[in-house]
Every structure is written in C-alpha cells, then in structure tokens.
N, C-alpha and C positions, 0 to 999 in steps of 0.2 A: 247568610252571605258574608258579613262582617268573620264572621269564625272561620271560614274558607280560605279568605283574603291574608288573617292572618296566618292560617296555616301554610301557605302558599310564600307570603313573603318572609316566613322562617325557615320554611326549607331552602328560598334561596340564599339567606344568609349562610346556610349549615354548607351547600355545595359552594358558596365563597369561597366559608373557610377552609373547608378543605384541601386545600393544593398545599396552603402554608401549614397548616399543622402536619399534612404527612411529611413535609418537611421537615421539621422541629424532630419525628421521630424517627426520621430515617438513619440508618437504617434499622430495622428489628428482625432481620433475616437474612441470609446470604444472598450474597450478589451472582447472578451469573453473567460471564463475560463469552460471548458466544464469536465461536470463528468459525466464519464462513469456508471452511474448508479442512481437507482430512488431516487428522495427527501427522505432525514430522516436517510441515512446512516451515517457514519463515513465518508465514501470520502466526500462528499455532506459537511455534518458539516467542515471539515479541510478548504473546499474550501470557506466557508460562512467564517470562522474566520479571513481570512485573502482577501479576497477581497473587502471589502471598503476600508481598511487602505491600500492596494496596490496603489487600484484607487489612493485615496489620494496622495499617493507618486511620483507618475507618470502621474497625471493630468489629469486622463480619468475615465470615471467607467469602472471598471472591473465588467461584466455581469457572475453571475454565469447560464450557461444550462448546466438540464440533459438529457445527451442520453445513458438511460440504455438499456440494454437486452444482451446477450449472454456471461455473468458475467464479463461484463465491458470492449471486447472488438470492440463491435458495435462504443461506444464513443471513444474510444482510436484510432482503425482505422480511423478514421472519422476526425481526429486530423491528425493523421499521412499523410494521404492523404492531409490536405490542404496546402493551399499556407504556405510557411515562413517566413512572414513577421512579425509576432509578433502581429497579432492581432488574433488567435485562438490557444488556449494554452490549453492544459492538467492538470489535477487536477489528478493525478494514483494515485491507490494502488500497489506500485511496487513490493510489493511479490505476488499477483495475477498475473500479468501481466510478469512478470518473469517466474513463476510456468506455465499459458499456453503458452510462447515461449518455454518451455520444455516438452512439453506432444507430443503426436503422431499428433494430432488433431490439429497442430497449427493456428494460426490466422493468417487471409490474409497479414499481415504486419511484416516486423523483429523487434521483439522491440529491439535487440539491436543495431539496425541502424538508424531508423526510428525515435527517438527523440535526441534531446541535453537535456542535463539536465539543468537545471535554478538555482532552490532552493528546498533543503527539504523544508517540510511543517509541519509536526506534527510526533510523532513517540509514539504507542501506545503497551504498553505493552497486552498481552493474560495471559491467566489462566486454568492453568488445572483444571476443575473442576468436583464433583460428584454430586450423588444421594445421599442426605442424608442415604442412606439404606445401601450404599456401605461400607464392615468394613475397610477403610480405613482411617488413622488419618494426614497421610504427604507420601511424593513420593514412598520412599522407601516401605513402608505398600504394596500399589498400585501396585507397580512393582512385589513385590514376590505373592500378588494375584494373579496376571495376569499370572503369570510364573506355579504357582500350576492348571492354569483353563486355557490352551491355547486357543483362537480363541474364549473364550464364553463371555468376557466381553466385552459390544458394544461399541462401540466410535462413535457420532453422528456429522455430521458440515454441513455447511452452503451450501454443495454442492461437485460432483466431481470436485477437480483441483482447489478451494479457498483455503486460505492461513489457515484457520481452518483445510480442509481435512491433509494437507501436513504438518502441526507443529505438528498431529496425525503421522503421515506415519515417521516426523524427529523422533517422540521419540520412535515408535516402535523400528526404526534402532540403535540408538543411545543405549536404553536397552536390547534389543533383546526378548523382549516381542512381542504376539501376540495377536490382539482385532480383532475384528470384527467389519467394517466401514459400520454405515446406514448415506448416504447422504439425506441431504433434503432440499427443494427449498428456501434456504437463513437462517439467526441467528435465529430467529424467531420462526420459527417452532421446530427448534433442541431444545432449550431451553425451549420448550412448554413441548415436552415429556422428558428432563430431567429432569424437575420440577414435572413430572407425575410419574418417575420410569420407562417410556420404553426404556430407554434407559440408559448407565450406567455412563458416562461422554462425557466430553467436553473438547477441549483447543479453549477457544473461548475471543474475546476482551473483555476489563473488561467495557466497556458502556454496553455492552447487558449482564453483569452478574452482574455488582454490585444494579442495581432495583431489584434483584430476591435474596438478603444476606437476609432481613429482614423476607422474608417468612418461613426459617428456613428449606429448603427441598433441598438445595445446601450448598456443601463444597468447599468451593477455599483450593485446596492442595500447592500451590503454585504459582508462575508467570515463565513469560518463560524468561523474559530479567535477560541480565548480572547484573545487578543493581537492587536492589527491587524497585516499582513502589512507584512515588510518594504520590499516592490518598492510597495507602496501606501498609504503610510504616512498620506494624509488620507481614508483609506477606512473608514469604523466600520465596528466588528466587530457580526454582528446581538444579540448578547447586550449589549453598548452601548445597542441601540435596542430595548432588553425584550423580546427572545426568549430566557426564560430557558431555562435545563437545555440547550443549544445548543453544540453544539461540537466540531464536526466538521473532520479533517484528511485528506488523502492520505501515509500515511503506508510508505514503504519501507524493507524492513529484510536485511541480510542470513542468513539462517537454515541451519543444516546437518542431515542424519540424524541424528534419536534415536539414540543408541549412539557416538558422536563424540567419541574420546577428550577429555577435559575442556584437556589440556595443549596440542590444535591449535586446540581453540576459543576459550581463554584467548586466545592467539597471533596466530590472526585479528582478534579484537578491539582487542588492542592498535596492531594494522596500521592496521585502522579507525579508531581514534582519534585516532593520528597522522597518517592521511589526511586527516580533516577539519577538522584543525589547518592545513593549509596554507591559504596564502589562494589560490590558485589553485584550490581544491576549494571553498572558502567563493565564491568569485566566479562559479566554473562552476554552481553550484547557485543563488544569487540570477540571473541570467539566465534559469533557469528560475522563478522567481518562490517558491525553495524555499529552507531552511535546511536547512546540513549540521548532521547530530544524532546522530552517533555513540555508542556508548551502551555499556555493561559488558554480559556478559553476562546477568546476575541484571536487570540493568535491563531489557535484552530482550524475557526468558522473561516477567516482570510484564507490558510492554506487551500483549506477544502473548493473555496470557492475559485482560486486563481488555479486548480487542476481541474474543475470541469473548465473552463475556459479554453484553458490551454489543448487541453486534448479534444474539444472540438473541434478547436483552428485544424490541428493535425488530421483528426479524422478527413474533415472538409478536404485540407490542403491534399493528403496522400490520395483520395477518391479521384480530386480533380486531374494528379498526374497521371491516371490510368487512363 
C-alpha cells in the first residue's frame, strides 16, 4: 500500500510539473496560427503580416492554415478545442466572433472562456459607403434620407451576424433610422451590386472599398473609427459629422486555449510587439488600409471582453427595434 501511495503521489508531482517545464521548452516545433477562414481575406492577410517575423522572434516558423466555413467559427472552435500548449493558436476577427457568441445560434464553444488573449494584431477601420446614385453628400444628408423613406433604403454586408451586418444594425440604433438588410455570401458580392446600384449602401472594410474609389460609382460618406483612418486622412470620421455613441473597427487579434501556460503566452506577445514594431509590418498593414496594434496580454483579454459586451447590447438593442 505504502508503494502505491508513493507511486501515486509522484505522479502527481511529475503532472505538476509539467505545465512549467513544457514551458521552459517551448517552443521545439512549429507553431501553427490557424485562420478561421478562406485565403485572400483580411483575417488571412493580418495573420500572413505578422507570422514570419513572429517565427523569427520565437525560433520556430509560425505555420499560417486556413480552416474556413461557418463565418469563422469552424476554425475558431477547432482552436478552442485543442491542447494549450502554445502550439495551435488563433488568428480571430474578434468582432465577428464576439457578435456570434451573442446571437441565438451560438457556436459550440464560449468565446468568452475558451481563449486567453495574447496580442492585438491589426485594427482596420470600415466605411460607410453609397451608390453613386444615392443624393447623399456626408452622414447627416443619409440619415434624414433614410428618416423621410423608412425601411426602403437597402443596406447590403457580407453576411447574417458579420461584423459588416451589425456596424449596419449599431448605426440604425444609434440614428434611429430604418434600412432594409440584403445579406450575401461574403464582401465581395455585396460590393458587386453596390457598384451595380442594387443595392444602396455599405459599412464595409476600406481593403474591399478603396479598389472600387476610382471607378467613380461609390461614395465613402465617412469612416466608422474614433480617429480618421490613416490611408484616408481627408475622410471624417461619422462621429465628426454627429453620429454620436459610433465607433466601430475590424479588429484582429491573436488568441490561444484557456489553460495556456502564462510563460508561452507572456512570450508570444512579446513576439507580437516586436513584430509590429517593424516598419515592414507597420507598412504591410497600412496597404491594407489597417494599423499594426499589438497589445499586452491583460490589454487583450480587456479588448476581448468589452466586444462581447458590446455586441450583446446591440444584438439585444437591434432585436428589440424589430
């Protein structure tokens, strides 16, 4: 019995120790950074800008895969669900991912338990934009349209429950305007027919609207961040042109499993911060029309937690105006 007993209380010491020492060796293989969704997006690009120069910092390559489908949270679960040891890590769009932990339909997983945060990644301003056709010159114009023609002016985005649908759903609440929402299967399409006229606006990322300025059949009325956007800088921001309480970003961040020794996630961040510090990260991100915004992990875990909040209120608030 006595040989059991101590058998028994050295294995618990050996599962102790082990959190800290796989700590001490991490990493001793490559990392993969998985985005929840297909090649050629915005998640996909933040995660490509900053995983070599991670690798680099942390002595391993960092593997971007994607595993898209069910608007990002196929890959997110998928994360969620793995081991925590610091080698299969989260690339999110945290306002998506926030937005469906607050819908009816949620995902198999709690986002807000289910990751630690690491480091912001990039933070990309949106833009409200129109159909050329539309008589609107700036926010205000738009708003008393909308107000004179209830429920008839359309508002198009990337999908139900994306962070496009719900910066439409913050500013209806927010003005107390009412549009009429056609979803469609990703950026792409919606920007197809606003650039056609079937449809009458957008609050969509400025990568998938600033290719389509030149054509001369789109108006950016405004941006949605606190700050006007770098790549735009004679562009007001709508909280400028009195859309108060307004203020909305694309924001991506890198996140790992709940249970993730604190010393590898310390470490990533560090990676991160120094990545964003280069000016080839900083230049690779304003191209996409985004700032690099690497961040502590405590800074993080705050962000993450004040967007599910937030996007409940909205979910709630926009349910109740129907």
């Amino acid at each position: 019995m006595k040989i059991l007993l101590r058998l028994a209380l050295a294995g618990a010491a050996l599962a102790l120790a082990a959190g800290p020492a796989a700590a001490d060796t991490w990493p001793s293989k490559p990392v993969r950074m998985v985005v929840p969704f297909p090649p050629g997006g915005a998640t996909d690009a933040a995660a490509r800008i900053y995983a070599q120069h991670l690798g680099d910092e942390i002595g391993q390559p960092v593997v971007v895969e994607n595993k898209g489908g069910a608007g990002g949270e196929i890959g997110a679960e998928y994360v969620a669900k793995s081991a925590p040891d610091g080698y299969t890590l989260l690339m999110g769009a945290v306002g998506s991912h926030a937005i469906h932990a607050a819908l009816p339909d949620k995902p198999g997983y709690d986002f807000a338990t289910a990751f630690v945060g690491v480091s912001m990644a990039t933070s990309m301003p949106m833009a409200l934009a129109v159909n050329a056709s539309v008589p609107a010159r700036n926010a205000q114009e738009l708003i008393a349209l909308a107000k004179r023609k209830p429920g008839t002016l359309t508002f198009g985005s990337a999908g139900n429950g994306t962070s496009q649908h719900m910066a439409g759903e913050l500013f209806q609440v927010v003005t107390g305007v009412r549009l009429m929402h056609v979803p469609y299967r990703g950026s792409g399409p919606a920007i197809t027919d606003l650039l056609g006229g079937q449809i009458d606006l957008v609050i969509e990322t400025l990568p998938a609207l600033l290719p389509q300025l030149a054509s001369g059949k789109i108006r950016l009325l405004g941006v949605t961040t606190a700050t006007r956007a770098t790549a735009l800088p004679d562009l007001p921001t709508l909280a400028e042109q009195g859309v108060k309480d307004y203020s909305v970003a694309t924001a991506y961040a890198l996140l790992a499993p709940a249970g993730t020794p604190q010393a590898i996630v310390d470490r990533l961040s560090e990676g991160m911060r120094k990545a964003a510090a280069l000016p080839a990260v900083r230049q690779a991100a304003l191209r996409l029309g985004a700032d690099a915004v690497a961040t502590t992990p405590a800074e993080t875990t705050r962000v993450l937690r004040q967007e599910v909040a937030r996007w409940a209120d909205v979910v709630r608030l926009s349910a109740a105006r129907r």
